[in-house]
C-alpha positions as CSV (number, residue, x, y, z in Angstrom):
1,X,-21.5,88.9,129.8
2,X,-23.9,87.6,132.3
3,X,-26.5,90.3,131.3
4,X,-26.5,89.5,127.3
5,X,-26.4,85.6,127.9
6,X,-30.0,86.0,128.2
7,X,-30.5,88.5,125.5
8,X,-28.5,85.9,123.0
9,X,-30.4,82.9,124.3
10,X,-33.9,84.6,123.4
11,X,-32.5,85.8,120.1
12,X,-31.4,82.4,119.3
13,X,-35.0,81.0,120.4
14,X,-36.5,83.7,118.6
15,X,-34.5,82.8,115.5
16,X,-35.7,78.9,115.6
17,X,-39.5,80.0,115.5
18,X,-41.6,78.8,112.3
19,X,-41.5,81.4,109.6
20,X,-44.8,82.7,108.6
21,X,-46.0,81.0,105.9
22,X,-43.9,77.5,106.6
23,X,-46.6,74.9,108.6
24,X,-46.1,72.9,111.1
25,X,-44.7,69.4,110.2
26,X,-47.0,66.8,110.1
27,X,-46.9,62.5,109.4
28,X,-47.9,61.0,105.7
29,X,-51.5,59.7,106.5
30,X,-52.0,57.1,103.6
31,X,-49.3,54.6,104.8
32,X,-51.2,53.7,108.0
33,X,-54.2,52.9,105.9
34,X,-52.8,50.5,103.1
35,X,-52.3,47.5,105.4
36,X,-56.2,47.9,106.3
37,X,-57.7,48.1,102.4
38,X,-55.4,45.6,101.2
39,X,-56.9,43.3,104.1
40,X,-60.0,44.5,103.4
41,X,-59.3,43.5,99.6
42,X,-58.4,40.0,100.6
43,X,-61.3,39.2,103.0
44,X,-63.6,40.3,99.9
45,X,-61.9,38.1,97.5
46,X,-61.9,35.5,99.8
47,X,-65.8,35.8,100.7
48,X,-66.6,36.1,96.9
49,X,-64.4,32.8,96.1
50,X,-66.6,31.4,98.8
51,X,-69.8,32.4,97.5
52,X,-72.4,30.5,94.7
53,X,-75.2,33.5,94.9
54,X,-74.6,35.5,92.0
55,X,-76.5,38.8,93.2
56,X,-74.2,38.9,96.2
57,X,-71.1,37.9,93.3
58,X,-72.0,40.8,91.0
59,X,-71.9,43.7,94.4
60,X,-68.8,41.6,95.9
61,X,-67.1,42.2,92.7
62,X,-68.1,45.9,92.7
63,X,-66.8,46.1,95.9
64,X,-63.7,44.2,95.5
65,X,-63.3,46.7,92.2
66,X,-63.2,49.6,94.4
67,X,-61.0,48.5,97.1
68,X,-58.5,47.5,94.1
69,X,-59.0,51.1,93.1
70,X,-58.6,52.5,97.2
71,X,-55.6,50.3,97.5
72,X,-54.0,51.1,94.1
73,X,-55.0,54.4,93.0
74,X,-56.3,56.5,96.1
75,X,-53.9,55.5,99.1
76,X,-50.6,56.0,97.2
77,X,-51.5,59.1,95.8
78,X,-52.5,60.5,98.9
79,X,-49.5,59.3,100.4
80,X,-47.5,61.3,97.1
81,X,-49.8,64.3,98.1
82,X,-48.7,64.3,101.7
83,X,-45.0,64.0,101.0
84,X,-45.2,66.3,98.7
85,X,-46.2,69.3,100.4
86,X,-44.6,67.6,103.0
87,X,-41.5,68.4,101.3
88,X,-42.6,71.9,100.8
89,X,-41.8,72.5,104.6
90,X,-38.4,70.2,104.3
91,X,-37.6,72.4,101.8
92,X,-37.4,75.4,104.6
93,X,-36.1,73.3,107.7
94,X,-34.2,70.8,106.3
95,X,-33.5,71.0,102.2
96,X,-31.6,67.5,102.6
97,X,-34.6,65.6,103.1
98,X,-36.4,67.0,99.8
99,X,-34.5,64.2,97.8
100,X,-35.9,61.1,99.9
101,X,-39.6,62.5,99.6
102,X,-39.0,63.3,95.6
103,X,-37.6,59.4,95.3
104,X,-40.6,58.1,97.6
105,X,-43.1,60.0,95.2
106,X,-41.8,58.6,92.2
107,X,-42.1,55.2,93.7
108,X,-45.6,55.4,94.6
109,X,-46.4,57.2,91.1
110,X,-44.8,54.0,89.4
111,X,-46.5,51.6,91.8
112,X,-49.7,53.2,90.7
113,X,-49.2,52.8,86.9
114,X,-48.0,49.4,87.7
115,X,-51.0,48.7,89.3
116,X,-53.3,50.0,86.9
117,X,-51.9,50.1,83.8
118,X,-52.2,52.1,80.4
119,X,-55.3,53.6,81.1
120,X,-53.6,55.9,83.9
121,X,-50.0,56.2,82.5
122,X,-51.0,59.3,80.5
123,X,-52.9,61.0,83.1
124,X,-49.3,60.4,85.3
125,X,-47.3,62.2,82.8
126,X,-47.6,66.0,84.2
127,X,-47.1,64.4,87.4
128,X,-43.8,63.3,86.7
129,X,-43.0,66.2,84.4
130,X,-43.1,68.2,87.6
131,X,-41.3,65.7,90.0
132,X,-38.6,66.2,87.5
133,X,-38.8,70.2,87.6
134,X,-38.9,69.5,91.3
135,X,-35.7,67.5,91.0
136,X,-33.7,69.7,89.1
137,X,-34.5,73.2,90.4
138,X,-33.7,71.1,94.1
139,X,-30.2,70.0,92.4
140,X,-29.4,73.6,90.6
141,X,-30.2,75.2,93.9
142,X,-32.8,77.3,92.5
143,X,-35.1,79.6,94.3
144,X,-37.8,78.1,92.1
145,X,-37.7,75.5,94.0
146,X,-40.4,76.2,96.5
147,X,-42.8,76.9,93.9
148,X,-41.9,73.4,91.9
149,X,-42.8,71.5,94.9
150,X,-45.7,73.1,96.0
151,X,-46.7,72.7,91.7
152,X,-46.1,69.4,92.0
153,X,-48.4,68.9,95.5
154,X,-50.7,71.0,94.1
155,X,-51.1,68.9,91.2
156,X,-51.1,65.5,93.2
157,X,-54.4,67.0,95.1
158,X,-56.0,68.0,91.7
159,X,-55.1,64.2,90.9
160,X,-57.3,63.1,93.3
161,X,-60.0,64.8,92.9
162,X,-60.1,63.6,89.4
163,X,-59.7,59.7,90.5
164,X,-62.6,58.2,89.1
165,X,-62.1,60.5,85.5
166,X,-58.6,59.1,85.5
167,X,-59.6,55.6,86.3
């Protein structure tokens, strides 16, 4: 028994090592920088209520415009992005969590049509078609589930690449 304790201890070590293919875990990005724009975005609507020069007005404005665009558009659908893949490699270690990022993504998604309105609500549509493939594959216990969520990140990146199209 002594001999094969360490045997089963390195099997059982060996077993807990990352699967190819399945990254390392890694933190959402976005949140730490949406208290910094929507400062940002304040201090230049501040300044520009402070202001009589209308040259500096007209680029305060343009400024201001894309800081609204940052804060609203950009941030939370990085932060989607990141939980969604993030939920990619949930999916492997721990399929529980999958649920929490899928209700966080659709949270952010809504904030962002909230925030901007008509104009983006139909670009949002395939995102949330897939969230809800996502969901239900997740649900069924489907082994299509990987690839929904990694459809559904992939998608979100394509997203923002197309930001200024979109908005």
């Amino acid at each position: 028994m002594v001999r094969t304790l360490p045997c089963m201890v390195t099997l059982l070590l060996a077993s807990c090592a990352p699967r190819e293919g399945v990254p390392i875990f890694e933190e959402p990005t976005a949140v730490a920088l949406q208290p910094l724009a929507t400062a940002v975005l304040n201090d230049v609507r501040a300044a520009r209520a402070s202001m009589a020069v209308l040259d500096r007005d007209r680029h305060l404005q343009h400024a201001e415009a894309s800081l609204e665009r940052l804060n609203e558009y950009y941030l939370p659908l990085l932060d989607a992005k990141d939980r969604a893949y993030q939920a990619c490699r949930l999916y492997y270690a721990d399929p529980g969590s999958v649920g929490r990022e899928l209700e966080e993504i659709e949270k952010l998604l809504t904030s962002i049509i909230t925030a901007r309105g008509r104009r983006v609500e139909a670009s949002m549509e395939p995102a949330f078609e897939l969230l809800t493939e996502a969901r239900v594959s997740m649900d069924a216990g489907s082994s299509a589930a990987p690839k929904h969520l990694h459809d559904l990140a992939r998608r979100l990146s394509y997203m923002l690449l197309k930001g200024e199209l979109i908005l």
